[in-house]
N, C-alpha and C positions, 0 to 999 in steps of 0.2 A: 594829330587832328583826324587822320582817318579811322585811326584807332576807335576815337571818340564816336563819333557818325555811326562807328559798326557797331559801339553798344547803345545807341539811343535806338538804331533800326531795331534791335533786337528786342529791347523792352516794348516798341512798339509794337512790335510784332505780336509778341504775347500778349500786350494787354488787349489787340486785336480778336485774338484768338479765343480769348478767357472771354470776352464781353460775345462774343459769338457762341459760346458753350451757353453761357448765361439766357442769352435771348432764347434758344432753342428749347434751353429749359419751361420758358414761360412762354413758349407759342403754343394759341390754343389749337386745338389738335381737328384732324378732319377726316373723313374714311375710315380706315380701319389701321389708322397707325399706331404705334405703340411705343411709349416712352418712361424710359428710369430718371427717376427722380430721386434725391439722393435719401429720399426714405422710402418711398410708395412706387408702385406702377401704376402708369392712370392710362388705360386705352379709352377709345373712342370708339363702340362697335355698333351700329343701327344707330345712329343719333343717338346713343346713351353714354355718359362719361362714365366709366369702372374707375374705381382707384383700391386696387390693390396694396395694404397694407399689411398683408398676414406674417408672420414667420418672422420679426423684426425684433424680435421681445422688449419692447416696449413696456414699460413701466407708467405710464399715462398716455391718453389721448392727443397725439401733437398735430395740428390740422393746418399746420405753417406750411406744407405745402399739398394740401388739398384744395384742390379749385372748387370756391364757393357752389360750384354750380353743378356738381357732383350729385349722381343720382343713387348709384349703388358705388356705396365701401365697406370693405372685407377688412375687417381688423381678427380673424382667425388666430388662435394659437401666439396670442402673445403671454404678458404677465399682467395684467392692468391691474390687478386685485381690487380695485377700487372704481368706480365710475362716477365721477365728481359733478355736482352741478353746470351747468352751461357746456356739457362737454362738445355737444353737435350745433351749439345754437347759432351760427354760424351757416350750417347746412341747409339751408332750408328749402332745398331740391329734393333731398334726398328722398328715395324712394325704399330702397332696400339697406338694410344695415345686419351683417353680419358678425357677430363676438364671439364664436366657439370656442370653445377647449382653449379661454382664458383666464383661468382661474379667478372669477371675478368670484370673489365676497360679499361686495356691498355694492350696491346701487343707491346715490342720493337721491333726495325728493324732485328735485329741477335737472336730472343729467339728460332725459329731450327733451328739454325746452325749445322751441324751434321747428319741432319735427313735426307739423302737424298733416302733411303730406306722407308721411308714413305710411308704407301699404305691408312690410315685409320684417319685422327684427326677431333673429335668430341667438337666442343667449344659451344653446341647448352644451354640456358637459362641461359645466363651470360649477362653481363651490356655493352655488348660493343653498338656505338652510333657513324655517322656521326656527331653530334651535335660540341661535344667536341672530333676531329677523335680519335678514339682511337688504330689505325696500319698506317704504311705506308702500301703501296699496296706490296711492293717492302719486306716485311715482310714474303710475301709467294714465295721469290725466291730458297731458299733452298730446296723446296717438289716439286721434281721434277720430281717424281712419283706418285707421292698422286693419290689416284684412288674415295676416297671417302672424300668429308668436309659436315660437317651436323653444320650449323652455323646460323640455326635460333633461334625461340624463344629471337631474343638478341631486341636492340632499336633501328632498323632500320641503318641498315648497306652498304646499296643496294650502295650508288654511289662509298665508297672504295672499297667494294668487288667485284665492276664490275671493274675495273680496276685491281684488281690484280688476274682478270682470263686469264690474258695474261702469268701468270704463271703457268698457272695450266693446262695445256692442255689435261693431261693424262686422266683429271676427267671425271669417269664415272655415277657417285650418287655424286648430290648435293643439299643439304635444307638451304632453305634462307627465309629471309622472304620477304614480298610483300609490295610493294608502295602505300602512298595512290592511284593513280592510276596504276592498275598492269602493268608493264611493261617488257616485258624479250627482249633486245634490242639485237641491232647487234655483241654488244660485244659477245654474247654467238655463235658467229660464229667460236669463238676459240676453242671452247671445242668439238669438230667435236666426242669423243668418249661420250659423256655425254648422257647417254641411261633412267636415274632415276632422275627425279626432282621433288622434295616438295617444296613447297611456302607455307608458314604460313601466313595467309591474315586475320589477326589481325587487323590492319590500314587498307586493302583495301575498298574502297567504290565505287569504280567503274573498271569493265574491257573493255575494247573497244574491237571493232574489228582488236586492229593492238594490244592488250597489249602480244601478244606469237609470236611478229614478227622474233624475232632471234631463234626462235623455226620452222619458215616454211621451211619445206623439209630439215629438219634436222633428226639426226637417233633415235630421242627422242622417245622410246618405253612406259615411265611407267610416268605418271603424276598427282602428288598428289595435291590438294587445299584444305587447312584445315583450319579451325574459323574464318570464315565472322563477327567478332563481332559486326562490325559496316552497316553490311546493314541493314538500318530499313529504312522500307516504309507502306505505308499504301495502300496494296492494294482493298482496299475498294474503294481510293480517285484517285488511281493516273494513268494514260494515262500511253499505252502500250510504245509510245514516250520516257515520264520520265523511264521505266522500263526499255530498251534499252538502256539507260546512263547509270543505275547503271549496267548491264550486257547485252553485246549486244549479238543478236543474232548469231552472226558473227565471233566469239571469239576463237572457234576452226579450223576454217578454214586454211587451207595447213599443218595440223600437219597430211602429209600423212603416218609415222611408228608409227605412236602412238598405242601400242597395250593394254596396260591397263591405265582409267583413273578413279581416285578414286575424287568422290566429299565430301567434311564432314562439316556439319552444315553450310552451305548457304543457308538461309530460304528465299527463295524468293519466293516460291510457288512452287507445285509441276507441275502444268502446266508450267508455266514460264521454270522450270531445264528443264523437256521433250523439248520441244520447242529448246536449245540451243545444240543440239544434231546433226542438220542437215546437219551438214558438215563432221559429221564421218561417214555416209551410205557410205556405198561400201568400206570403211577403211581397217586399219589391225585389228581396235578396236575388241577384241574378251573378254575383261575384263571391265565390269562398276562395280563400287560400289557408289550407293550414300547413302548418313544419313544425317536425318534432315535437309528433303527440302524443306517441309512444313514454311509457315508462320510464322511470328514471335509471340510466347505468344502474346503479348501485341496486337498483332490486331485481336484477337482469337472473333469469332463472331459467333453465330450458320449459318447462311447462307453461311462464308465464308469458315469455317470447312467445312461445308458438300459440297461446291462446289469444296473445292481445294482436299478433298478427296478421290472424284470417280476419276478413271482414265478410263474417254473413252477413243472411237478412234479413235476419232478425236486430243485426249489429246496428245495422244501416237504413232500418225503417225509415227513420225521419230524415235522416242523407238523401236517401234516394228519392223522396218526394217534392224535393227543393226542385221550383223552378232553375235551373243554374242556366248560363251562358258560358262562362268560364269559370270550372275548377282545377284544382291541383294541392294537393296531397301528398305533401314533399318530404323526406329523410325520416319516415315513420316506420320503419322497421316491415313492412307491409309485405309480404310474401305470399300471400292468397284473397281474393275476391270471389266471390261466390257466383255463380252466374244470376245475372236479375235483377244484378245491381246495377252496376254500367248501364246497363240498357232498358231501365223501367222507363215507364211511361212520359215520367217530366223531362230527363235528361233526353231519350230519346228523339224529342219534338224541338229541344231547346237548347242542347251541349254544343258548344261551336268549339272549346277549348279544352282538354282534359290533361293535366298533369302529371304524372305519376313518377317523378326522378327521384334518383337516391331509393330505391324502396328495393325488394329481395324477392319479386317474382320469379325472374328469372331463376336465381340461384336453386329454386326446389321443382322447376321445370313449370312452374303451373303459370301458365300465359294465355288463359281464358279474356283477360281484358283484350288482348289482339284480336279474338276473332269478335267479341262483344260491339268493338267499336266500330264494326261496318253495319251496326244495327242504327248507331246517331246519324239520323238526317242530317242534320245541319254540323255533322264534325268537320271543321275546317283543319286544326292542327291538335297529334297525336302525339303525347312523350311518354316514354316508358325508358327509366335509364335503371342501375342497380348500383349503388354505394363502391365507389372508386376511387384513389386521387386523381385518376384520369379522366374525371367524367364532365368531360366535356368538348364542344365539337372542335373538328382541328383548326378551325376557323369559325369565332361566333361568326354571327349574319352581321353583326356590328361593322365587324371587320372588313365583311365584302363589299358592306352597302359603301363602303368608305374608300374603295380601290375608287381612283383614278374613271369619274364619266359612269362608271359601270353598274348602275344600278340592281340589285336583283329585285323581287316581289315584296307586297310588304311585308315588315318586318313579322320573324316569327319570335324568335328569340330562343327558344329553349334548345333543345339536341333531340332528334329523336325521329325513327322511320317504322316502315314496314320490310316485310322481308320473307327471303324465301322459308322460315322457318314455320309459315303457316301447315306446310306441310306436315307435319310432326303433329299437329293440333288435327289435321284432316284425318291423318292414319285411324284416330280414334272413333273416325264416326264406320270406319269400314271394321273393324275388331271388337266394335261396344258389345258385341253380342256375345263372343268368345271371353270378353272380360265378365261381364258380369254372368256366365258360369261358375266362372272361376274363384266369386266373391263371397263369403258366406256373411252376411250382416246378423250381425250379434244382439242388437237393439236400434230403437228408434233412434237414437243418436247417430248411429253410422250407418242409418238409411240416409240422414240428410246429410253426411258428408259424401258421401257417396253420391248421393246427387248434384252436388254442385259439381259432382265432374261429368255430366253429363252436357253432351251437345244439345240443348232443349231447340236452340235456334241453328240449327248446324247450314241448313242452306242459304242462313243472310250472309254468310263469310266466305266460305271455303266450299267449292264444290270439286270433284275431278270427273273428268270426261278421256277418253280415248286410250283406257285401259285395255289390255288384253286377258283372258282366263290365267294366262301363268303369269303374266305381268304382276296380279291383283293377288296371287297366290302368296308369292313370296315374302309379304310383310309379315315381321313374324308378333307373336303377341305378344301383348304388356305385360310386363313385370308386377305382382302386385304387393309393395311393401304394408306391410303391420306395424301402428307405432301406438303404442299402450299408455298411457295413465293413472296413477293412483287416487289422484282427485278426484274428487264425487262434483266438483265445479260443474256446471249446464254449459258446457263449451266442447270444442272442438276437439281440445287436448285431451279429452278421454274417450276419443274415436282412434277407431282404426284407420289410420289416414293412408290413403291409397290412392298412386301416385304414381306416375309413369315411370319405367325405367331409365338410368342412365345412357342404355345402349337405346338407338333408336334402331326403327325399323330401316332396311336395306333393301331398297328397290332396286332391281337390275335393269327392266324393261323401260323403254320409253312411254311417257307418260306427260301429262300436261296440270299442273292443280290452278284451277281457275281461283283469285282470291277477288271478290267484290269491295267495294270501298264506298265509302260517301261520294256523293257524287259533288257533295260540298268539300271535299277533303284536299288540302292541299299541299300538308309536311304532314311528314311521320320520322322519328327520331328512336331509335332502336340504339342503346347502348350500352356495353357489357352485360347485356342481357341475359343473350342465347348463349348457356357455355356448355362445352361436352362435343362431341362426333356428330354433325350435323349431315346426314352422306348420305345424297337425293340422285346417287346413280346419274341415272340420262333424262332426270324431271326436270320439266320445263313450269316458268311461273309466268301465268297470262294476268296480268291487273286488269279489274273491269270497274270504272263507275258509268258508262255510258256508251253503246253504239259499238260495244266490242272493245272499248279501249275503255282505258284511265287519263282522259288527255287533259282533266284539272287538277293532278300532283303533280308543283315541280320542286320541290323541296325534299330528299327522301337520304337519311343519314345513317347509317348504317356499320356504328362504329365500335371496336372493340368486342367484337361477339365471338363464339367457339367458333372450331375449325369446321368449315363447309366445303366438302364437297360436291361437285357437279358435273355434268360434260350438257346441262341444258342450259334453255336460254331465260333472258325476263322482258318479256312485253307488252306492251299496251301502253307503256310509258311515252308516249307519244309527244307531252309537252314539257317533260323534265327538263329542267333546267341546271341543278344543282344534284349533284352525286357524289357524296362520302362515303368510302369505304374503307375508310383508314382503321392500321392495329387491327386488322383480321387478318386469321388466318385461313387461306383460302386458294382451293384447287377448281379452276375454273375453263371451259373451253377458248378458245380464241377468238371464238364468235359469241363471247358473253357480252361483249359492248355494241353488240354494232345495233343494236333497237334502240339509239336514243338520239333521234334525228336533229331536237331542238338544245341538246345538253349545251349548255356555256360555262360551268362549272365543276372539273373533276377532281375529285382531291384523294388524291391516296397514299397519304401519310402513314411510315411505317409498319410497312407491311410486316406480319410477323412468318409468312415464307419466306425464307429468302431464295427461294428460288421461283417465284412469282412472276419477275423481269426477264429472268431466263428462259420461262416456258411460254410467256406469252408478250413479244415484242410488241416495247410502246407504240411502236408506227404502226405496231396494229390493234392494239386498244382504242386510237384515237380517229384512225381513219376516216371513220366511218360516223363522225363528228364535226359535219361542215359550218354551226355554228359554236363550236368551242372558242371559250375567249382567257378562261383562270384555267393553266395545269398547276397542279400542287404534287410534288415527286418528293418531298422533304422525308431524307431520314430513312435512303432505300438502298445504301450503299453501291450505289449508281457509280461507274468511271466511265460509263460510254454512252454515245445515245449516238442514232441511225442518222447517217450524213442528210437526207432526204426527209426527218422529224419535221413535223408543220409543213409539205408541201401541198397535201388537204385543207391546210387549217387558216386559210388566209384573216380569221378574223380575230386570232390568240393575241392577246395585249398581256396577258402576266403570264410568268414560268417560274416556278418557286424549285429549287432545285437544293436549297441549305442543307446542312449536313450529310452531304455524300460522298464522294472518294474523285471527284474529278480532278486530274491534274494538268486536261489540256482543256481549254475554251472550246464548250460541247455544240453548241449552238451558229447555225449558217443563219448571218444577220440578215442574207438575203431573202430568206424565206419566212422571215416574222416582221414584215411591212411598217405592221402598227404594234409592236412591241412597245409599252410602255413600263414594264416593271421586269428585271432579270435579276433576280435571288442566288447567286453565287455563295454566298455567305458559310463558312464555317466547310469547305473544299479544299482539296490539294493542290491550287494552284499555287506558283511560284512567279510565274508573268505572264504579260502578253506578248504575241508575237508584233512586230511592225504591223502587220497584215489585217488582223484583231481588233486592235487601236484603230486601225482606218478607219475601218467598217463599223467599229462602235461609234467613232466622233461622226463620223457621217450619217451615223442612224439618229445621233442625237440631232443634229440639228434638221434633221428632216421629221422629226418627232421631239419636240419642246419640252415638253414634260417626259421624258424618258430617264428611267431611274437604274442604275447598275449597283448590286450591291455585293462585297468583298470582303468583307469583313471575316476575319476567323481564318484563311487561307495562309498558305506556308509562302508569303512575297518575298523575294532575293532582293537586299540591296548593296546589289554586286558590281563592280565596274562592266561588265558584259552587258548588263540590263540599265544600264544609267539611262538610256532614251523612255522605258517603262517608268520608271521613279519621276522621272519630269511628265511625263502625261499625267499620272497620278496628281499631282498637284496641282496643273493646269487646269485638268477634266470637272466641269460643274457638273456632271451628273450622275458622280458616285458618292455612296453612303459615308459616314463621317466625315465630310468635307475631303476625299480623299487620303486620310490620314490611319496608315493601317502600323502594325506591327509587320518588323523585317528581320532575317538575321543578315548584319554588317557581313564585311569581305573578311573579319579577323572573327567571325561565329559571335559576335556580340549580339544582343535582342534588343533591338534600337525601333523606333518610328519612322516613320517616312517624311516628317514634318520635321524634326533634330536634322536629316538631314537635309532638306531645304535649307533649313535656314545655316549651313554653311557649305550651299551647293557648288561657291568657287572652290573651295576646299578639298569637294569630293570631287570633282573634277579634276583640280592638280594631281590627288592620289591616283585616280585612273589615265591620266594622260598626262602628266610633267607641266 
């Protein structure tokens, strides 16, 4: 009988249990909780229900457990191949509907019936195809609000989806793809709100002068052209004629609201892009971005590199006349800028943003744009990077704004600084005279290369003051290279191109080089730039946008550049906040840091001295840093740090310390109060002591959010250390739930979690 009683309890038990999973499944959700359901995830986040259904591979629409009342669903990356009538009708909340990269083929004529609340549907790298039609037009009669479709990436769709924007009026963002010849026709006269258009020009091979004709004097503000895959020409061989068919000059002409227009990988040459720019002077154009306008590989020839590289101004006429707010001008092979560009008349009154990464200035020394851009009024933030796998900052600003409470400035996004390398640009305004003796110009062609290397504005950038007669002596003169051509081309490449030496000049005496800056200037992003012997002796670098200082940059990144030498200092940085100097190599005084009163951000990610730590002690790098809050030491081969680190620093909240040689716990938890992030990760510890553990459980709970991270380190799980192995598992406020790699008491490579879970076990083995 009791037998009985104990399996009835038991059944009831379960079916207790199972009818409580049950309910849990179908309560409706509140805050920001988040719930698996046994197909979908459906959060709750701002009063909006998400239901997550992507990655499931699905073969039809199953909405059996999608809550009617469902605003945005993600059906991503399944197989649907098909999208059947009534498939949402059901949904008739829904706001946003996502289908990517689901191999959909067909769309029936009723599959949103229902939707009429539709503001958002995404069907962009799916198989659909004019070929075999796969919609009627008359398919998009039910969205009759839709504000957004993004429907490229498919296999050419252009003549059903032009017909069925007779339904679509509302739209204001639309991505399609492009014809082989681009055409955006009258149809688009329908869509009188349509402010954002992307064309995937994948198939396109040519654009005319009438291909954006349902585009003229329309309210069309933002237009994207993205993968030219198929322009290939040979501009070596082929007439300005032929190059007009494949993109005519003419092409933007009457797109008078067009205020930003992004170009991406149309290698046609970079002359040729400038050039097709002449119909948006005096526009509302205030946004360019172009990438990869250079040439195509395959026609890559040292004459034609270096002719489609320089950007004179005769190149850049109509460039430089655009009112612009924000340019950039990305992975174009771009190696020289003429003076006069940067800094004509439009940009100068109106550039707040300048681009220039991935490009090859640096590599041939010529770094005119650095001293050009203390000419832009209104330059807020400055990028100059050079083609690297490593080019990028050690930490986006993504990243920071994302630490724990810790806000920095607004977003900048890109990489990129000023730096003491202005000096090497100044040397030539004291030697111009001794160079061009030295110069013989052969014809008009290499009068005007020749003048673009002149300083015409030399006192808006770089001035020096507090030289002595032998101090100013010593700089010795420039190098001047000869580089020849055979081409009769009206280009650069059949100059004598003349070009600073790779040795630079070798100050001994002390000295000060003033560099001016916007006084709207706020990031500068310098990266793998400056490469070569950078050796400034006893020179010191004063920043000025106002009052003797530079107290509006606080953003200044300074990373991967040549070796620089110094024993001077850098000031004026008064309200710096953020400093990268990571991947330099670099000989510096002891008192190279102490002018940056306001710094909260230092990051100096492997250093390529190693003996950098040794000649100039962290405690004294940071001293003199009484608002510092982020150290970044990652990747310095670090085993020690000064028992007395952060007794200055009472307001350090992160220590990133990953990949370096620690084998004991470097860090005195007394002296970092508000520590909320300690980076240990990928170090030679083996454990902690009793003592360690105290101090860290008692730093956690007097700091809530405090994060310890260990991961990567040599852990022992050894009978000696069993009181370490159980903190580990106990402790909520290490990385992987506590659960690291260890080597066992018999050298096995086991987890810390395996043994948990037979901790009587390991217990018996250590003590009987």
């Amino acid at each position: 009988m009791l037998r009985f009683f104990w399996k009835i309890s038991l059944v009831i038990t379960y079916i207790a249990i199972h009818f409580i999973s049950i309910s849990i499944n179908l309560t409706t959700m509140s805050g920001n909780q988040s719930v698996a359901l046994d197909c979908c995830s459906v959060f709750n986040s701002h009063r909006t229900i998400i239901v997550n259904c992507s990655s499931l591979n699905w073969t039809f629409v199953d909405l059996r457990c999608v809550p009617v009342t469902t605003q945005v669903l993600l059906l991503d990356r399944n197989n649907l191949t098909t999208l059947t009538n009534g498939s949402f009708q059901t949904l008739t909340s829904l706001l946003q509907l996502s289908i990517q990269s689901s191999n959909i083929h067909r769309i029936e004529i009723d599959t949103f019936q229902g939707l009429s609340l539709l503001q958002s549907l995404n069907l962009e790298n799916n198989r659909l195809s004019d070929k075999v039609p796969s919609f009627n037009p008359q398919a998009f009669r039910h969205l009759s609000n839709l504000k957004q479709l993004l429907i490229g990436k498919n296999q050419n769709i252009s003549q059903n989806l032009r017909n069925a924007l007779f339904y679509l009026q509302n739209l204001s963002a639309l991505s399609l793809d492009g014809s082989e010849t681009l055409h955006v026709g009258t149809e688009f006269s329908h869509l009188t709100q349509l402010n954002n258009l992307t064309l995937y020009c994948s198939n396109v091979t040519n654009i005319t002068d009438e291909s954006f004709v349902g585009l003229w004097h329309s309210n069309l503000t933002i237009l994207s052209l993205i993968g030219f895959d198929k322009f290939k020409f040979d501009p070596e061989d082929i007439d300005q004629d032929t190059v007009q068919k494949h993109f005519s000059d003419d092409a933007f002409q009457n797109l008078d609201s067009l205020k930003v227009l992004r170009i991406i990988n149309c290698r046609i040459g970079n002359e040729n892009m400038a050039r097709k720019l002449k119909h948006l002077i005096n526009s509302s154009l205030h946004t360019l971005y172009l990438e990869a306008t250079h040439c195509k590989r395959e026609y890559y020839t040292p004459n034609l590199t270096f002719q489609d590289g320089v950007i004179l101004k005769k190149t850049a006429k109509y460039l430089s006349q655009l009112t612009l707010s924000y340019f950039s001008w990305i992975d174009s092979n771009i190696f020289a800028i003429e003076p006069g560009v940067v800094s004509s008349p439009q940009w100068r009154h109106n550039l707040r943003f300048a681009d220039f990464s991935k490009n090859m200035m640096g590599w041939l020394g010529w770094r005119f744009p650095l001293v050009e851009a203390a000419r832009l009024e209104k330059l807020e933030e400055f990028i100059l990077t050079s083609p690297s796998a490593e080019n990028e900052v050690s930490y986006s600003d993504e990243w920071l704004d994302s630490v724990k409470e810790d806000k920095l400035l607004p977003r900048f996004d890109y990489h990129h600084k000023e730096s003491l390398t202005e000096s090497r640009a100044t040397n030539m305004r004291n030697k111009w005279d001794t160079l061009n003796t030295n110069i013989n110009y052969r014809n008009n062609r290499d009068a005007t290369i020749s003048q673009a290397f002149k300083m015409k504005h030399k006192n808006d950038f770089v001035t020096s003051y507090s030289f002595n007669t032998k101090g100013a002596s010593v700089f010795e003169p420039f190098t001047v290279t000869s580089y020849e051509a055979s081409s009769q081309f009206d280009s650069i490449r059949d100059q004598d191109f003349d070009r600073f030496s790779d040795n630079p000049p070798y100050p001994v005496d002390t000295g000060t080089w003033t560099v001016r800056m916007p006084l709207s200037l706020r990031k500068i992003k310098i990266m793998y730039t400056l490469q070569g012997d950078n050796n400034y002796g006893n020179q010191s670098v004063h920043f000025i946008q106002n009052h003797g200082e530079a107290a509006n940059l606080t953003h200044f990144y300074f990373v991967g550049n040549g070796i620089l030498r110094g024993t001077g200092t850098m000031t004026g940085l008064t309200n710096l906040q953020l400093f990268d100097l990571s991947k330099n190599s670099v000989f510096v005084c002891p008192y190279f840091f102490d002018d940056f009163p306001s710094l909260e951000y230092l990051i100096l990610q492997s250093m390529k001295n190693e003996n950098f730590f040794q000649r100039i002690s962290i405690y004294r790098i940071i001293q003199n840093m009484p608002e510092l809050k982020y150290l970044d030491l990652t990747d310095n081969k670090l085993n020690f740090l000064p028992p007395n680190l952060f007794s200055r620093n009472s307001h350090i909240t992160h220590v990133i310390l990953a990949k370096n040689r620690f084998s004991s716990f470097p860090i005195t938890m007394d002296l970092v109060p508000n520590l909320k992030l300690l980076d240990l990760s990928g170090n030679a510890l083996s454990y902690l002591t009793d003592e360690e553990m105290t101090a860290l459980t008692k730093h956690s709970e007097n700091v809530p959010d405090f994060y310890l991270a260990l991961t990567g380190n040599n852990i022992v799980c050894v009978c000696s250390q069993i009181k370490f192995i159980f903190w580990l598992n106990i402790s909520a406020f290490l990385d992987n739930k506590g659960n690291y790699s260890c080597t066992s008491q018999d050298g096995q490579l086991i987890s810390t979690d395996e043994l948990w879970q037979d901790v009587l076990g390991f217990y018996r083995l250590c003590y009987g």
